[in-house]
C-alpha positions as CSV (number, residue, x, y, z in Angstrom):
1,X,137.1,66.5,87.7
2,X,133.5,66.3,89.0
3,X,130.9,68.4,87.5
4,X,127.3,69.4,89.0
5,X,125.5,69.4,85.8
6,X,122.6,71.7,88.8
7,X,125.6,74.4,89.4
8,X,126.3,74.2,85.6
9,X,122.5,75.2,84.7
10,X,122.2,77.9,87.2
11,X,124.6,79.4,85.6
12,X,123.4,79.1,82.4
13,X,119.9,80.4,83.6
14,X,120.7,83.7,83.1
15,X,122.0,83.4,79.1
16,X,119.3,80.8,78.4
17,X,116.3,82.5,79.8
18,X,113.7,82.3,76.6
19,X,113.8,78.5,76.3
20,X,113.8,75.4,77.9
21,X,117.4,73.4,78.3
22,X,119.4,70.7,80.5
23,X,122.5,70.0,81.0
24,X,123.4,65.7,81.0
25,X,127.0,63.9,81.3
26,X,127.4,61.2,78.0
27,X,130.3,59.1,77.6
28,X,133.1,60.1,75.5
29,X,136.6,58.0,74.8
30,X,139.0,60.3,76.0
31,X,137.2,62.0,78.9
32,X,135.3,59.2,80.2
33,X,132.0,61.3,79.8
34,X,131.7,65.2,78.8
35,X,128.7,67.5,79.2
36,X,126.1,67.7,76.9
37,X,123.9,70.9,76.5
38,X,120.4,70.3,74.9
39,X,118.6,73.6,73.9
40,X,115.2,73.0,72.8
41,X,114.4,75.4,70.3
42,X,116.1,76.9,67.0
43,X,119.9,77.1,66.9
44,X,121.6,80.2,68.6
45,X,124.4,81.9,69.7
46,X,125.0,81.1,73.1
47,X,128.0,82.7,75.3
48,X,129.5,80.6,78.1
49,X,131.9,83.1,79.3
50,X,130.6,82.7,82.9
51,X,131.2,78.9,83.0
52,X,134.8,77.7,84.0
53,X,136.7,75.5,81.6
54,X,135.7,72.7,82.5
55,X,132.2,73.4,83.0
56,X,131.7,74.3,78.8
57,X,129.9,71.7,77.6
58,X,131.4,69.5,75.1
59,X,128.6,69.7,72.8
60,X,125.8,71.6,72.1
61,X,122.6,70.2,70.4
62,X,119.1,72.3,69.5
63,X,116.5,70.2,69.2
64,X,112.9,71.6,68.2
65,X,110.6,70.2,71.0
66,X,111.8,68.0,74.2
67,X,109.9,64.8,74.5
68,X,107.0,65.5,77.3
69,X,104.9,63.6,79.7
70,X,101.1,64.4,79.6
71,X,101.6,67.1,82.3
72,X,104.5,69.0,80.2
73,X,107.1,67.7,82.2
74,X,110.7,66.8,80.4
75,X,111.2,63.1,79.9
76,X,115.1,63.9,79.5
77,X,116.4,60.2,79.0
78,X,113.8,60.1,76.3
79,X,115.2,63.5,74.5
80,X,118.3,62.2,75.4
81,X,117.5,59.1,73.6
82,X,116.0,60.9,70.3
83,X,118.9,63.1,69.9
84,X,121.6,60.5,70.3
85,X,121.0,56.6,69.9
């Protein structure tokens, strides 16, 4: 099953309008990779009652700021990177 990780987030958009997130694919044994939801911020309820069942991601994580470049930009392999490895 392909997933747009882009059709994924607009969706979100709408629920997760007070903070910054992305959506990234990570691999995972038995699905060959799931989707990964990375809130920056503190921990909250979030409903994914819009998304389809296959677009839920797998796991949510809240982390308290996203790594930046100097110009505020996300550097999301490096958030990636402190969250997981």
């Amino acid at each position: 099953m392909k997933i747009i990780p882009e059709v994924v987030k607009a969706q979100l958009v709408s629920v997760i309008s007070d903070r910054r997130f992305f959506i990234t694919g990570l691999p995972d044994e038995s699905l060959g990779e799931k989707i990964v939801l990375l809130v920056e911020g503190n921990e909250t309820k979030i409903s994914f009652d819009q998304l389809g069942k296959y677009e839920k991601p797998k796991e949510i994580n809240f982390i308290h700021k996203f790594v930046e470049t100097e110009s505020g930009k996300v550097c999301r392999q490096e958030t990636i990177n402190l969250v997981f490895y």
